[in-house]
N, C-alpha and C positions, 0 to 999 in steps of 0.2 A: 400484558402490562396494563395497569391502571390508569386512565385517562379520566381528569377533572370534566362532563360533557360542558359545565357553565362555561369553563374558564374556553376550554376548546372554540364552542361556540361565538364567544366575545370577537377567540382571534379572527378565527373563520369570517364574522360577519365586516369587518377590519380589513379584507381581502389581503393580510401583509404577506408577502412572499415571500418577507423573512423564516414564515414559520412550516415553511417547507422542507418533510424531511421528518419534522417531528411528530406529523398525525395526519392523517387523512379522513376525510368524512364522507360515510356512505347515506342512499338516501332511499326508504325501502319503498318509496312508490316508481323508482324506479329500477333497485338495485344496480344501483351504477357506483363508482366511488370515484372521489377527485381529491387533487391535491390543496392545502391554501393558496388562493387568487385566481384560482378559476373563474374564468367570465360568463360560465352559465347563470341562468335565473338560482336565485337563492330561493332554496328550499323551505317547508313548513317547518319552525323549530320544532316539529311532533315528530318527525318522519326522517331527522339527522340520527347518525350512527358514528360512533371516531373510534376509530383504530389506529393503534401504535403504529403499524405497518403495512403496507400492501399487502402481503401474506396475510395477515392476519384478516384481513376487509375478502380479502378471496377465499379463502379457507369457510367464512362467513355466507357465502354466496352470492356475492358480489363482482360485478367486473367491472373493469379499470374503463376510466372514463377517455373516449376518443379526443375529445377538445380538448383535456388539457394536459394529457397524459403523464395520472402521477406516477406509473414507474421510470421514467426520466428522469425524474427525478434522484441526487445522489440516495445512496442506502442511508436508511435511517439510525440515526445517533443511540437510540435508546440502548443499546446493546455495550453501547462504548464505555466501558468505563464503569459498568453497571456488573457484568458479569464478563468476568474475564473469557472464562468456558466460552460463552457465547460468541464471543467477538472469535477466537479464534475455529469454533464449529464455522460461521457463517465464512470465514476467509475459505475454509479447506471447502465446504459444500461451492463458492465460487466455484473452484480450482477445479470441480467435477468430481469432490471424494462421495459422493451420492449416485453419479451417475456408473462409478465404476466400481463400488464395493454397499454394502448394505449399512444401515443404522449402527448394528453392533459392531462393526470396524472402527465408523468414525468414531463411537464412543471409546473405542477400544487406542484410539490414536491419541486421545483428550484425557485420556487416564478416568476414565466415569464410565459409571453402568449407562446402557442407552436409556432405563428408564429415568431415572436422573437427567439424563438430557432432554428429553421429552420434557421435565417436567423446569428443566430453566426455561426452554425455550417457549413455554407455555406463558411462565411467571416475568418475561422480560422482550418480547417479540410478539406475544400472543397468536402464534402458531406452532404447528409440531416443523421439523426440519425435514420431514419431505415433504409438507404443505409450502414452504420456504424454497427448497429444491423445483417444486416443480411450480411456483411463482417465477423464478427465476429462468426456468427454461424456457416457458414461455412466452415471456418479454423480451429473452435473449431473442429470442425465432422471431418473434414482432418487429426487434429493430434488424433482422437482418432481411426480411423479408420491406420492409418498409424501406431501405437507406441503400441495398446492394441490389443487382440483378440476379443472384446467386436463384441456379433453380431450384426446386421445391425441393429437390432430393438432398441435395447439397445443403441446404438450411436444416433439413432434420438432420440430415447426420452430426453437424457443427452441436445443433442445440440439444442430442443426445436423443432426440424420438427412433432413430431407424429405418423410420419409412415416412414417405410422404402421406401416406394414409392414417397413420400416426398425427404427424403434424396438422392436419387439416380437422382432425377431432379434438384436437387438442384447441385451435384457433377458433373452431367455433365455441368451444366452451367454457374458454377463457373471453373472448372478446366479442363472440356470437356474432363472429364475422369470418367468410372464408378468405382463405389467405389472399387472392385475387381481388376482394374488397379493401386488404388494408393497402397491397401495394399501388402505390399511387404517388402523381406528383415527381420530381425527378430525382435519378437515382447520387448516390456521391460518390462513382467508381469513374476513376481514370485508369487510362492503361490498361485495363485490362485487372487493377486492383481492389482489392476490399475495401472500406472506407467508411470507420463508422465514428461516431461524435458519443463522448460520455459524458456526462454532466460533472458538475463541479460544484461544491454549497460554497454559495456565496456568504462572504465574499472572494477572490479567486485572482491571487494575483502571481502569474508561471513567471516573471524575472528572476527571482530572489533563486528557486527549484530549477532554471536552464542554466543560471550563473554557477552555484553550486556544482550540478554535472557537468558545465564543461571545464572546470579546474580539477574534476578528477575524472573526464573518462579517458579510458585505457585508451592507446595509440593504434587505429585498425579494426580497434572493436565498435567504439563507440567516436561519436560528434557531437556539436551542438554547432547547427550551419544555419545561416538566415532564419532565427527564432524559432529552430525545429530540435527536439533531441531525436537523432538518427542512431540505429545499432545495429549489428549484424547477432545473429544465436541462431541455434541448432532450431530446426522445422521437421519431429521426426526423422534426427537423425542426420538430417542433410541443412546448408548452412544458407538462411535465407534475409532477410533485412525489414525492418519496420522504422516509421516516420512518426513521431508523436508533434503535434501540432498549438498551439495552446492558442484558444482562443478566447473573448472576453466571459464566459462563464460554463467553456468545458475545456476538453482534451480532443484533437480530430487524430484518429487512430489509423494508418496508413498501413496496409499487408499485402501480400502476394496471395492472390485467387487460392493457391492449396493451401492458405495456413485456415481453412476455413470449422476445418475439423479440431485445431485447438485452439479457435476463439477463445471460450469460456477462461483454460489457463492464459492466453492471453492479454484480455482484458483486466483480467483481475490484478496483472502483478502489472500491467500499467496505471491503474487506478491506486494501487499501493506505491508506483516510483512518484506520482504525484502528490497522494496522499489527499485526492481528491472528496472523500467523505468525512473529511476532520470539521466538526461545526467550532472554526476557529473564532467564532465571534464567544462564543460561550466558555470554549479552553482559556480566551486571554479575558474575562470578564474573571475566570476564577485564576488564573496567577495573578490577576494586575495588583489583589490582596497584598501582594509583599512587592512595596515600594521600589525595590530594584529594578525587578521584572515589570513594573507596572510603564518604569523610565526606557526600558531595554524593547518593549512592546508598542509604547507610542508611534502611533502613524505607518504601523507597519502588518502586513500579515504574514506570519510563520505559519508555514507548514514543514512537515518531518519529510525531509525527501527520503524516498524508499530506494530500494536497489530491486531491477529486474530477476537477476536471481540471486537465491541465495548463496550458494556455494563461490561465486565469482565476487559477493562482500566480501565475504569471509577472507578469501585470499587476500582481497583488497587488502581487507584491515590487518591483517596480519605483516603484506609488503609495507606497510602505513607505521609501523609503530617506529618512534623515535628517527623517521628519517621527513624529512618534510615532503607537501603535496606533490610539488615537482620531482620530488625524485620515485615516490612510489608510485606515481603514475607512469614512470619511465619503467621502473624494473616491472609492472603489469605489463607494458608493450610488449618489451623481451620477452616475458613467458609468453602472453598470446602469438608473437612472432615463430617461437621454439617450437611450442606444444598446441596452441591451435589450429584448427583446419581450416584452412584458405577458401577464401570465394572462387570458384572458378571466373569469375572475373570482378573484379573492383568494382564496387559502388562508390563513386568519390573517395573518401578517407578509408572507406572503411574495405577491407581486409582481408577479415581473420575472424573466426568465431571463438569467444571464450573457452580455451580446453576444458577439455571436463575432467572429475576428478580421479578417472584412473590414469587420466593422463598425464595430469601435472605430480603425481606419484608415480611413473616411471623418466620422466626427466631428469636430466641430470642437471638440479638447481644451482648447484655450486658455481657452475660457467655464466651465471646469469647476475654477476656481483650481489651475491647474496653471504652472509655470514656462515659458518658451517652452524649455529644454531636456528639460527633462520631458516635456511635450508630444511633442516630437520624439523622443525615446527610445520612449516608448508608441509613437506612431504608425509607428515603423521595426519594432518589435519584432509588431506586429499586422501588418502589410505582409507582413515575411517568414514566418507562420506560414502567413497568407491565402495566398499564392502556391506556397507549396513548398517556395520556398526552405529554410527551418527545419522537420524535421520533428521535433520534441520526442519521437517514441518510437521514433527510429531512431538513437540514437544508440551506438556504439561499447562506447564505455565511460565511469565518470566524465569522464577527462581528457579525453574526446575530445568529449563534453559540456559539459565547464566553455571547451575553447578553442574551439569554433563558437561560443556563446553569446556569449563578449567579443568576438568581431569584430561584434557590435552597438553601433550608438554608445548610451552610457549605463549599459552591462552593463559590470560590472565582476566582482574576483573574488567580492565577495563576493555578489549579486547572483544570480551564476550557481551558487556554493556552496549559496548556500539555495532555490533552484530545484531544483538534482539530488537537495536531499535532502529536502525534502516533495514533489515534483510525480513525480518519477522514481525515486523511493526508493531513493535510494541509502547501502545503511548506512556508510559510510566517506566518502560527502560532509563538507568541514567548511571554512567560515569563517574562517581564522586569523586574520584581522586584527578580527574582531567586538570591537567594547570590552565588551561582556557578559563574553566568556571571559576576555578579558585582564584584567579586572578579578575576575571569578575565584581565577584567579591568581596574582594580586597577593600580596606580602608586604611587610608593613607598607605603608610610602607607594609603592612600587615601581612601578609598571607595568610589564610585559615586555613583550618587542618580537614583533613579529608573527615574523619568525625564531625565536625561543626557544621560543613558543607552538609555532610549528611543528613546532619538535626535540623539542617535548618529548611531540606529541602521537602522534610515530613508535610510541609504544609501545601507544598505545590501535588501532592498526589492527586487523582492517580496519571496528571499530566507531567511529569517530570521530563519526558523527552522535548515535549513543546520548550519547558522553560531551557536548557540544555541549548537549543537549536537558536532561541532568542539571543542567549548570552554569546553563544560563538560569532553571531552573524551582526550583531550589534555595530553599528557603524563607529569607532572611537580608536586611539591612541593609547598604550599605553604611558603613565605618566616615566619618565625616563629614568628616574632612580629606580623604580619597580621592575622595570626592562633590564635594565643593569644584573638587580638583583636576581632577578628568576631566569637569565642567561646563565648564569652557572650555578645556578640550586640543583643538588643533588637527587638523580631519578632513585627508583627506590631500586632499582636493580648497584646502584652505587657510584654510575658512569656520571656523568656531568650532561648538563644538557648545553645546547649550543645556540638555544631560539624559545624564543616566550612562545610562540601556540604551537597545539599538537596537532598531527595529520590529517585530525577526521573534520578540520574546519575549514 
């Protein structure tokens, strides 16, 4: 990616740590690189270099600077919004689709030739994706070796090296330091637990994101207890529990000693339930364009809450349609209660591990007060995950996500709209026909038609899920005649509705 050096430099010498995340500057008398606000001596403006990316400044021959450590820093924005491909290569390369299959897979999961991807990730990241891959792996090993006591062998295998002879080649020439010199200072393991801190772009505010999950997490599965989201999921197979923590400018990630080997997926899909790399001061500088959203945005910071996994949205949203948050969060319980595998012993609330999806396709849903269509919509949509058929993080692109998804019976748009945009994170995911938004933007007694919404929402791209998540969470009343009226306005399946907002708010 193209970086202005003047403009870079201005920010840079401004030390604003606003603009962290957007560029980093290397310095080649001493090949070191940092992030904006570092408090080392400023450099010769002869001898500055700025990169898009950490990868790309190491790729370059550079290593990440000890003082102020910019891969701490959240993942950088440039990719967001810029290229879709991109945003979702870098999700799957997190998740370890580099450490467990080659270049031509992932390309082959993105629907593009690898050399095409090579050459986004050249023109919008400015590195290749396994210059990116192995950026990544090695700051992964950096924070576990720095923040856990995990031994040396245990951090490679997590961070995907093999060997600790491995790891220690890798630490000298990423940080030309061995691993014994970075760990230092004290560790952040209780119990006997993992415990690592992931940054957050400021600004970073987790009420709005713990309020949200604890009006919909399932009964056994999940909590939100003393300012913590708690959960229970499968650990290879067997059923273990994590503690998300929210502090004033990260996430403190809480695990069990053996989840050490699938950090990476880990991490990544709690960095996604936060939606911790969203530079939310930039998404609401470009809706705040359209007056509504500019009033729906004031004083507040929106982020997209994600969902841990995807297949356990899915259901969500499917037990979610046309019955309110209380009660689908009930019929969730029931199924995790039915068809999930029990903790061998209770963690406070929680349980029961999210079934998985062959197993909520051999249940018998009908017992679980569910509709015989509903039923049958669950059971088709578990079937195709269970099989192959469906693979939720191979998908294309939104569109090409939203139209596999409806050829499910019972998936509809919107269905699939609020799937790709908490499960898959998609920031331009959006609902049109939601009566949340349309009643939104209502004026006076009005209600606008799902086209209008549509046209109108062309201008919020490619943020539409931001504006979505603003308008539902918006603090306000409906005006009462409007309540009146969109109490019994006709759903489009023909039934009546019973209640002004829908499930996913």
């Amino acid at each position: 990616m193209t970086l202005d050096p003047e403009i870079c430099w201005r920010a840079w010498t401004s030390r604003d740590a606003r603009f962290v995340g957007r560029f980093v500057m290397a310095v080649t008398s001493t090949r070191i690189y940092c992030r904006p606000g570092c408090p080392a001596r400023m450099p010769a403006r002869r001898n500055a270099r700025f990169y898009a990316t950490p990868a790309a400044a190491e790729s370059a021959g550079f290593r990440a600077c000890l003082r102020c450590r910019p891969d701490r820093a959240p993942g950088a924005p440039t990719a967001s919004g810029t290229a879709a491909t991109v945003a979702r290569a870098l999700r799957l390369i997190d998740e370890g689709a580099l450490a467990d299959g080659s270049l031509e897979t992932l390309a082959a999961r993105l629907g593009v030739t690898s050399r095409w991807l090579r050459e986004l990730f050249e023109r919008h990241v400015g590195a290749s994706p396994l210059d990116v891959a192995r950026t990544r792996q090695a700051h992964l090993a950096r924070k576990l070796i720095e923040e856990t006591a995990l031994p040396l062998e245990d951090v490679a295998a997590a961070a995907g090296y093999g060997s600790a002879r491995r790891l220690r080649a890798a630490m000298a020439q990423t940080f030309d330091r061995a691993p014994s010199a970075l760990r230092r200072g004290p560790v952040l393991e209780r119990d006997g637990a993992i415990e690592l801190r992931l940054a957050a772009r400021a600004p970073f505010d987790a009420a709005p994101l713990l309020a949200f999950f604890a009006a919909r997490a399932v009964p056994g599965v999940e909590e939100v207890r003393d300012g913590a989201y708690r959960r229970a999921f499968a650990l290879d197979g067997d059923p273990a529990t994590l503690e998300v923590r929210p502090l004033a400018d990260a996430v403190s990630v809480k695990l069990p000693p053996r989840a050490a080997a699938a950090l990476p997926r880990i991490v990544s899909r709690v960095a996604r339930m936060f939606d911790l790399d969203a530079d939310v001061d930039a998404i609401a500088a470009w809706l705040a364009r359209d007056a509504r959203l500019a009033r729906a945005l004031r004083g507040r910071v929106v982020r997209v809450p994600g969902a841990f996994d995807a297949f356990e949205a899915g259901v969500r949203a499917l037990l979610g349609q046309q019955v309110s948050v209380a009660a689908a969060r009930t019929l969730a319980g029931r199924l995790a209660a039915v068809a999930g595998r029990r903790l061998s012993t209770p963690d406070g609330a929680l349980t029961h591990v999210f079934p998985s999806p062959a197993a909520v396709a051999e249940v018998p849903l009908e017992g679980l007060g569910l509709t015989r269509a509903r039923a049958a919509a669950l059971r088709g949509f578990a079937a195709a995950v269970a099989s192959g058929e469906l693979d939720l993080g191979a998908f294309r692109d939104l569109d090409d996500a939203v139209e596999r998804l409806r050829t499910l019976p019972g998936i509809g748009d919107w269905t699939a709209q609020y799937l790709a945009m908490r499960a898959l994170g998609e920031p331009d995911a959006f609902p049109a026909g939601d009566l949340g938004v349309r009643q939104a933007l209502a004026r006076g007694d009005r209600l606008p038609s799902e086209r209008e919404v549509r046209a109108r929402a062309e201008r919020w791209r490619p943020w539409r899920a931001y504006a979505v998540l603003a308008l539902w969470t918006e603090p306000r009343r409906a005006p009462r005649h409007l309540a009146r009226r969109l109490s019994t306005s006709p759903h489009r399946n023909g039934s009546t509705r019973s209640r002004v907002r829908k499930d996913a708010r």
